[in-house]
N, C-alpha and C positions, 0 to 999 in steps of 0.2 A: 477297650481300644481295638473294636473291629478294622478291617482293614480300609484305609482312609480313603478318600476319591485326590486324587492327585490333580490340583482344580485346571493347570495348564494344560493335561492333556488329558485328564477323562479317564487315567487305565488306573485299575485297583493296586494301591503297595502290598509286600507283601506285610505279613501282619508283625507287629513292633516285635523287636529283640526284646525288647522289657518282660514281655510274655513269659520269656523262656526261663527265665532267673524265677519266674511263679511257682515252683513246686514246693512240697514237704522237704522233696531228700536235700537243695540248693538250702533255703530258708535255715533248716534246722543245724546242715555243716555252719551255715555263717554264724552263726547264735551259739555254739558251741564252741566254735574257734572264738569269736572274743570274751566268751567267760574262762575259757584258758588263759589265754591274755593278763586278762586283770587280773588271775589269782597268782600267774608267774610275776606279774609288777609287787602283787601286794606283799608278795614273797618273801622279793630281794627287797623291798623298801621295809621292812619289819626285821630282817636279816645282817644290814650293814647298818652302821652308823653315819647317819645322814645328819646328824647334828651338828656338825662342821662345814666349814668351807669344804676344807679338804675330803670331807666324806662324802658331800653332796655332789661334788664335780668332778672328783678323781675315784671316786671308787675305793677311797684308803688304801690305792698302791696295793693291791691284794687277789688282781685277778689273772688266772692261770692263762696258759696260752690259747686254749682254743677256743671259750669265748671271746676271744680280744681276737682271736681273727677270725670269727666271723662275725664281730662285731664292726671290726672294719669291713670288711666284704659289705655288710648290709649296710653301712651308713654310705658307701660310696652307693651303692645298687641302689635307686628307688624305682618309682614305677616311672619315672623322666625315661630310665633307662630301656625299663620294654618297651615302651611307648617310643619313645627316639631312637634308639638302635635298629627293633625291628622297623620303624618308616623308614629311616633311611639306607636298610638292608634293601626295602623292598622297592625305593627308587635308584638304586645304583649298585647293590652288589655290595661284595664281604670287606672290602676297606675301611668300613667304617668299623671293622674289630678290632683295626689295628691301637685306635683310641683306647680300646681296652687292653690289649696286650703290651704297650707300653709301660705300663705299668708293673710287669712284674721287675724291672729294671730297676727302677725308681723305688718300690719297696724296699729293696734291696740295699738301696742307699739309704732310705728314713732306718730303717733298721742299724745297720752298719756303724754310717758313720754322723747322722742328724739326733736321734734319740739318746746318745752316748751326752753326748753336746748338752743338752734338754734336761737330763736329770743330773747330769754334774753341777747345771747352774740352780738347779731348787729352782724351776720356777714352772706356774701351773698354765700361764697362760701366753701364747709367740709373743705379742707387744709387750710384756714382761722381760723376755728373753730381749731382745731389741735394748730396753730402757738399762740394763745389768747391764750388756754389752757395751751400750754407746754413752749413755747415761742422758741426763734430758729427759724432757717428758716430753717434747712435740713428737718426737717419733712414736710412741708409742700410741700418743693419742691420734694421731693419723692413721696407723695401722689398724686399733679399735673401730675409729669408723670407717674405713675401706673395709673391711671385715665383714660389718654389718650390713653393708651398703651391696657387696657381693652375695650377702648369705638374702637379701631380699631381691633383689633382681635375679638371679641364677636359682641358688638352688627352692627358695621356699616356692617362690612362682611358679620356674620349669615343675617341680614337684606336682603342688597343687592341679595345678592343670596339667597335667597328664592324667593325675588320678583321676579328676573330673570328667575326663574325656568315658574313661570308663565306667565312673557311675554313672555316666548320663546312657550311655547303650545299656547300660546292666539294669537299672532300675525306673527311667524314664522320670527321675527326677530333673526339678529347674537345677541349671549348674549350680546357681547361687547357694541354694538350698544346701544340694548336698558338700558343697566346702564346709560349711557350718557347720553340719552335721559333722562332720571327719575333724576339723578342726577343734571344735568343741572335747570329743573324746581325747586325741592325740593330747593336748594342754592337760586337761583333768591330770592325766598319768605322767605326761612330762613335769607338773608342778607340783605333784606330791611327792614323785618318786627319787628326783635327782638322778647320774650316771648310774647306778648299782641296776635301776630298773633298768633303766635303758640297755644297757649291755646284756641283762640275761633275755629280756625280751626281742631284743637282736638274733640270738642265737636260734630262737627257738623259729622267729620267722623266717630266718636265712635257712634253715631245713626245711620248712614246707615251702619256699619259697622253691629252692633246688627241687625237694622232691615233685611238686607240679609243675615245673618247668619241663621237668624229662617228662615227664607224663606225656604234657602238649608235644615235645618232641617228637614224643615215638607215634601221637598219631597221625601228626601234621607229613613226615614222614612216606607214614605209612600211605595216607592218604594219596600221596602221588605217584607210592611205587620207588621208594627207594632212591638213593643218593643218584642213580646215575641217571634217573629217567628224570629228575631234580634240575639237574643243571642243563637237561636240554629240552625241556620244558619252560623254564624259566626265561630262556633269549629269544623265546616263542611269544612273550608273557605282554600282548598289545590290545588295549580294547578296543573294543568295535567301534564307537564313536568317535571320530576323531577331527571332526571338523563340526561347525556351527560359530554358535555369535557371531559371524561376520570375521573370523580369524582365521588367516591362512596361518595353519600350527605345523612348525619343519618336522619331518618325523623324528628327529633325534629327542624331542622332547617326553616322547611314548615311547620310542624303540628300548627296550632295555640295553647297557653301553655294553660297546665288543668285551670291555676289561671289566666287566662286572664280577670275573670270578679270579684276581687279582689285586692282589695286597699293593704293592707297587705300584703305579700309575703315572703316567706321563710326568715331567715334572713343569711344564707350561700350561697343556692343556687339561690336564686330570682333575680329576675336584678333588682327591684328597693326592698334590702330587707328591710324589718319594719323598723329594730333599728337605722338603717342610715336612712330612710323616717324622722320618728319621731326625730332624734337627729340634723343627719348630715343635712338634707334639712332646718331644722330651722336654721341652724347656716349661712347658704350660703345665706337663704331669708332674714336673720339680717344684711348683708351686703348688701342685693342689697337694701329692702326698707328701712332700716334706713339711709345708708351711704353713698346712692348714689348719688350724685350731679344730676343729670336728675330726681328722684324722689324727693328730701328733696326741691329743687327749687321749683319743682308746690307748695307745701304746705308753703312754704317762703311766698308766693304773698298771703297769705288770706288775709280778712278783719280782723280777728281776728280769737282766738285760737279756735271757738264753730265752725264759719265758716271750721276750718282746719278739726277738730274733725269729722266734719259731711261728710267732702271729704271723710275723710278714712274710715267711715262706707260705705260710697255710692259705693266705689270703693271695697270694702269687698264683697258688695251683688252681686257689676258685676263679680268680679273673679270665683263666682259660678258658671259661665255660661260655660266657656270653655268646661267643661265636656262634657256639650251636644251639645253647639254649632263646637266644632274640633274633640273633642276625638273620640267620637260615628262616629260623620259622616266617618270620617278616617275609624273605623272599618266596617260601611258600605259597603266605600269602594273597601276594600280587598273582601267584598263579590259580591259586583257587578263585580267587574274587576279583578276578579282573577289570571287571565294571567301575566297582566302587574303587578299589583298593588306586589301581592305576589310572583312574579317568585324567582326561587332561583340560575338556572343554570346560571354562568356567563352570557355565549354568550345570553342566551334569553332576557335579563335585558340588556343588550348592543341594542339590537334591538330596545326594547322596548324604553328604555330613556338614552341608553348610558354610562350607569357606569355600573359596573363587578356587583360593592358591593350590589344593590336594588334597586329596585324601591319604595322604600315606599315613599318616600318626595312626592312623585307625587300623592298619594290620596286623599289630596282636589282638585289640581287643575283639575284633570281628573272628580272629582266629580263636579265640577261647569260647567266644558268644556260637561260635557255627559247632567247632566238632568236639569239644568236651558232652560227656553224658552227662545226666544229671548228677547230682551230687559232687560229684568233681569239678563239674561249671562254681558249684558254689566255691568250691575251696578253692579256683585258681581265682575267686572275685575278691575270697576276703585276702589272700595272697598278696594281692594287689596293694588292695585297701594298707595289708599288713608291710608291705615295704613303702608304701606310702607314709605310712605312720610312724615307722623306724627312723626312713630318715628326717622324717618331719621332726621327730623329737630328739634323734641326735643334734641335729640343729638349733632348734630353739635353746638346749642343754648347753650346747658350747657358746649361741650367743647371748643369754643369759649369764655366763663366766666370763664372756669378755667386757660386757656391758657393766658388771657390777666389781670385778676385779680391777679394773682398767680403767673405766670412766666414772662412775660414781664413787669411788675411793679418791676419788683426785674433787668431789665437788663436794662432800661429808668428808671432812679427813678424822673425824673423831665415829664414824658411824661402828655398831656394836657389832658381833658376830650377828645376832639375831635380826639385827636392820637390814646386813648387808643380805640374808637369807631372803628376806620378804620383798627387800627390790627387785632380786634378781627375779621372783616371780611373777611381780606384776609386771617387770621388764618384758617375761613371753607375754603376756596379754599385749602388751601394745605394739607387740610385736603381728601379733598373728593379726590383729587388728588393717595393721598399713600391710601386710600381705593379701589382705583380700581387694585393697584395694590395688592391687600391683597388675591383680590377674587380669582385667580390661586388657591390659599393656602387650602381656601375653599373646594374646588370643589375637590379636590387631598383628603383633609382628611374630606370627609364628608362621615365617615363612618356610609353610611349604613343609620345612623339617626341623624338627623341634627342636636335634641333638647339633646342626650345625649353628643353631641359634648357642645351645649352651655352651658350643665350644668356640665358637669368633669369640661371646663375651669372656670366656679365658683368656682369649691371646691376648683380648686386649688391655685388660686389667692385672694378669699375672705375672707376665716377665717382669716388671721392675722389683717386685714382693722379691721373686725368687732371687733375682742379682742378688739383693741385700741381702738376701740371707747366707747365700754359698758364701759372697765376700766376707761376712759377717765371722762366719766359722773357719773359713781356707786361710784367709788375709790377714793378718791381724795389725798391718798397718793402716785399713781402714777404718777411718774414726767417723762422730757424728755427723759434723757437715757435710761430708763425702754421701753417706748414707741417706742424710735428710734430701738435698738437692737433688741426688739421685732418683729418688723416689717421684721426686715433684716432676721434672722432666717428664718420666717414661710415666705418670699417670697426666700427663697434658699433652701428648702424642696418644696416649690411648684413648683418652674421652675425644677428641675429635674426630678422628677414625668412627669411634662409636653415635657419637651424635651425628654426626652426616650418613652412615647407615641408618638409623634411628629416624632420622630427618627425610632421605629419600627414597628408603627402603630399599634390600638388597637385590630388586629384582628378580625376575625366575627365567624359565624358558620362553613365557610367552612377551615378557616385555620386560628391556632391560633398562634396568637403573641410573639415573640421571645423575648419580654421585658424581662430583669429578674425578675423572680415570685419578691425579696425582694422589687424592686420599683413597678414594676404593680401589685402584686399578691392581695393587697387590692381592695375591690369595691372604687370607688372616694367617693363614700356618707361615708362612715367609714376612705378615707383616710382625709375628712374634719374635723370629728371629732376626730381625733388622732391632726391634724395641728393647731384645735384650742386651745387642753387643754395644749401642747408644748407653745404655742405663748404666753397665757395666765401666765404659770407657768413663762418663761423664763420673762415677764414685770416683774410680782409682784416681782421674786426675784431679777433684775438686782434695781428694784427702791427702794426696802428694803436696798440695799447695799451703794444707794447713797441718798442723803440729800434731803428731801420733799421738798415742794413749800409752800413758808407761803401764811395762806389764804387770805392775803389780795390782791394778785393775783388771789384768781380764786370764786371772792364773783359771783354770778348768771352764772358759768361755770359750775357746777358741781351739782348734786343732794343735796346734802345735806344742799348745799349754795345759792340755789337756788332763795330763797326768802329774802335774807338779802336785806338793803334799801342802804349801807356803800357805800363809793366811792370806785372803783376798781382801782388797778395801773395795766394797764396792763403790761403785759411782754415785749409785744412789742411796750413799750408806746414811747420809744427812737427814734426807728426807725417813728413812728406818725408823731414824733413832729417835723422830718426833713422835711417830705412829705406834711406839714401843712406850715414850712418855706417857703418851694416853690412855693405850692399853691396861696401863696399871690401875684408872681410873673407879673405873665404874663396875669392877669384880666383885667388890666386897662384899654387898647387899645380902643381907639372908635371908633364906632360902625361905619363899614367901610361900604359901598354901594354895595351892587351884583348884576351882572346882570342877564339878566332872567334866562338866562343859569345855573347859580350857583343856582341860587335859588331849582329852581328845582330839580337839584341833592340833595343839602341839605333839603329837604322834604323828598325825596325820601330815604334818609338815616338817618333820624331823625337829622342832624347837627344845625338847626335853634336855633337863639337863645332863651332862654325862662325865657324872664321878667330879673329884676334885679336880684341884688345880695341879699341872704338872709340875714339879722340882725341874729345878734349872738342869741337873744331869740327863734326867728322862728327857726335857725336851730335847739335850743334846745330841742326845742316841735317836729317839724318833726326825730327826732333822739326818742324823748319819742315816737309816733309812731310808727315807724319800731320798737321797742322794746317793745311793752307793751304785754300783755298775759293774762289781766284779762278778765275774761268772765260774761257777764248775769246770776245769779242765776238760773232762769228758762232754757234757754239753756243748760245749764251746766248739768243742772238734764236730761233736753231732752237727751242729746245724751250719757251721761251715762248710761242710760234707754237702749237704742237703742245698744250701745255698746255690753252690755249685751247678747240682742238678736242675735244679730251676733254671738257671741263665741258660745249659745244654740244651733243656725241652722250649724256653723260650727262642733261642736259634732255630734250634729245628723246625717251630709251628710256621716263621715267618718265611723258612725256605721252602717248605713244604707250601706254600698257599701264595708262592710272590708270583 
């Protein structure tokens, strides 16, 4: 791939990026990093007991604090996020970190006072929790598929195509090609291994993840001369093209904004303004870290609750980093690669990477593709690859648990341990399957900026989740109806908002959106906070209308109840007690002879059998495990201590950069 004749105008490109990922020392880091990989999956997948439900999706309750927060750290981080964070560092400046420092808040609260909630009630998966709580099954099964339905649209999609962005610079493969390729690998290891893998192999990518990020840091950096010649180089940061097609383009659409180096921002005309930062991004981050089935799972599997406590501070201190390690370098970016990074004229950006709307998604990867040396180019590609893959298969792991927990236990009510193993697997097949075809959808409405796309489709599907769940834990005079309508409302306000975006596209600088001002003419951060206190209003009054839940339903569901010692009836104690009939069924059988052949596969897929059958007291004690929640004195004081500090350097960061 000599350098190509460029047919519109005659002048030589320079010669492909793909080139450059050509060497021994790139090739041989890639090839070494995922045979590390696999031998830390085959590890923990030979190391824990995956032959259960409970071992294949929780981890058997037995992992220490700090892989579980950096297990969180990396299922939240994928490469959405270098890709989205740095484009939209590099068209507007550091606000958009505030998405991520949000969050050490909100940990703070799954830790505190949601996870307490979660493992008092025994249950593995939130629509579980929901069904104990309310009782009924449509809540649940609603929540099951909104679940699913978010984990394909948002994050497999944002994911996948992000990563694709960068194999297609990195290696000069067709997009299509290389999803397949990556998706193919991520599945292998997510379907043999279950959580045990996933979480150690988290850990391990979340270190070289951090350790090449600083890497790029300090050259990107260095590259321009340091933090201060940074920020006044950056409001300089205009390319030289800025007219053609036939469009008179206002300069505000290339000038970099005055308040680019400002967390705060207008609250009318700002694109991320204050009162929606501070109100509406809390309410969207109390949905993703409290409710989310992919995060509330890593923290399900501690040892105990000081263990949990201490994840979510760990993972509190990593979320400070994006700042510097995506935001900035992103704005870097625009300053080194001006041309490409910030063109505004259509066809130039068509040239450059092939969409009308921008080039901005492309400022990490052009940053890693330009000033990494060899061999460290490779290791921040497979980096990539590698938190692509984390959270690919965090994902598929938790919607595989909700999909065979949740909704095929409700369509087999007699299906075996061993059945429900093998659906949840082919469940990711069919999974990864309709994610490839999602990615078109993507690429069509990736306007402009990746991560504002990930985050409108928060506001608009997450506020009513989260009502119902604070209510669900705070209130405990709300009951199912209250819940169920609730839900309905604020997800028929969301999907309209979303489909008239969808439908007329959100516009950019050069031409604006035909939506009607009454559904788009809100920012999303304010249309979340309007969609919560609706959702909110319409529970407490639909459950006021209709008849409470006596408490002796919801003793250790709810705050207040939390600590009582009294026997609970559950709601759905009925429905138990068939699934428990059954259970007795089909044990007896003995114990048949496999050959090699079989054996192996059932290794390979945790099916082996493991030990007897437990006595009714063992189970009883293993069930007081999975649910107990007291903590060490001393620890307890530890990470309250430590708590503490967090929320001080969380004040601090926001006052320091408003």
């Amino acid at each position: 791939m000599a350098s190509t004749l460029n047919p519109s105008t005659g002048t030589p490109n320079p010669p492909e990026m793909s080139e450059r990922i050509r060497n021994a020392a790139d090739i041989s880091v890639i090839i070494v990093y995922f045979v590390v990989v696999m031998a830390v999956g085959l590890w923990a997948m030979l190391k824990t007991n995956r032959g259960t439900v409970g071992g294949f999706f929780l981890a058997g309750r037995d992992v220490a604090w700090w892989p579980m927060g950096a297990s969180l750290f990396a299922s939240n981080i994928g490469s959405g996020h270098f890709v989205g964070l740095a484009g939209t560092g590099a068209a507007s400046g550091i606000a958009t970190a505030a998405f991520e420092w949000n969050a050490l808040l909100l940990l703070l609260v799954l830790g505190w006072f949601f996870v307490p909630i979660y493992i008092k009630a025994g249950v593995m998966t939130m629509p579980e929790y929901l069904r104990k709580r309310f009782g009924g099954k449509r809540l649940q099964i609603y929540l099951s598929i909104l679940s699913l339905f978010i984990c394909v649209a948002l994050r497999i999609s944002m994911d996948i195509f992000s990563g694709a962005i960068f194999i297609k610079l990195a290696l000069g493969l067709d997009l299509y090609l290389a999803i397949f390729i990556l998706l193919a690998i991520t599945a292998i290891y997510t379907i043999t291994g279950g959580l045990a893998s996933v979480i150690y192999t988290d850990t391990l990518q979340t270190i070289i993840m951090l350790i090449g990020s600083f890497i790029l840091m300090g050259f990107a950096f260095a590259e321009v001369g340091g933090y201060e010649s940074f920020t006044e180089k950056y409001m300089n940061a205009i390319p030289s093209i800025v007219t053609g097609d036939n469009l008179t383009i206002s300069p505000k659409c290339y000038t970099p904004q005055e308040d680019s180096f400002h967390i705060f921002r207008d609250a009318v005309t700002g694109d991320i303004p204050w009162p929606g930062m501070i109100i509406g991004m809390t309410i969207v981050a109390a949905w993703y870290w409290c409710t989310d089935q992919v995060i509330v799972q890593r923290c399900l599997s501690g040892k105990d609750m000081s263990h949990v406590k201490a994840a979510c501070i760990m993972c509190g201190y990593l979320k400070l980093l994006p700042m510097f390690l995506m935001v900035m370098p992103g704005m870097i970016s625009r300053i080194l690669y001006t041309e490409e990074v910030a063109c505004v004229v259509p066809s130039e950006c068509v040239k450059h990477c092939g969409t009308e709307v921008g080039c901005t998604n492309y400022a990490y990867p052009m940053l890693v593709m330009n000033l990494m040396p060899d061999g460290l180019r490779g290791l921040m590609l497979s980096v990539m690859l590698a938190s692509l893959m984390s959270s690919l298969t965090s994902i598929f792991n938790s919607a595989s648990t909700l999909f065979t927990m949740d909704l095929y236990t409700k369509i087999r009510k007699q299906a075996s341990e061993r059945e429900l193993l093998i659906a949840g697997r082919l469940f990711i097949i069919l999974l990864i399957v309709i994610s490839i075809f999602w990615v078109p959808l993507v690429q069509i409405s990736q306007n402009g900026q990746l991560f504002h796309y990930m985050e409108s489709i928060s506001s608009y599907l997450g506020p009513p989740i989260a009502a119902v769940f604070l209510l669900a834990i705070f209130c405990k005079r709300v009951n199912e109806q209250g819940a169920f309508w609730g839900l309905i409302i604020g997800l028929v306000m969301g999907l309209i908002r979303m489909i008239a975006e969808f439908t007329y596209g959100t516009g950019n600088c050069l031409a604006a959106s035909d939506c009607p001002q009454i559904i788009c003419g809100v920012h999303y951060l304010y249309f979340a906070m309007i969609l919560f206190v609706v959702c909110i209003l319409a529970i407490l009054g639909i459950s006021l209308l209709t008849e409470p839940i006596p408490d002796i339903h919801l003793y250790r569901l709810c705050w207040t109840l939390r600590n009582s010692t009294e026997e609970r009836i559950d709601l759905d104690a009925e429905e138990k007690r068939h699934e428990e009939a059954d259970d007795g069924v089909d044990e007896d059988n003995p114990e048949e002879t496999h050959g090699c052949l079989k054996k192996t596969y059932d290794l390979f897929c945790g099916l082996q059998k493991k030990g007897p059958k437990l006595s009714k007291e063992e189970e009883a004690a293993l069930r007081k495990k999975l649910t107990d929640t007291s903590e060490k004195p001393v620890w307890r004081t530890v990470v309250n201590i430590n708590a503490i500090l967090l929320l001080t350097v969380a004040v601090f960061v926001h006052g320091y950069f408003a």
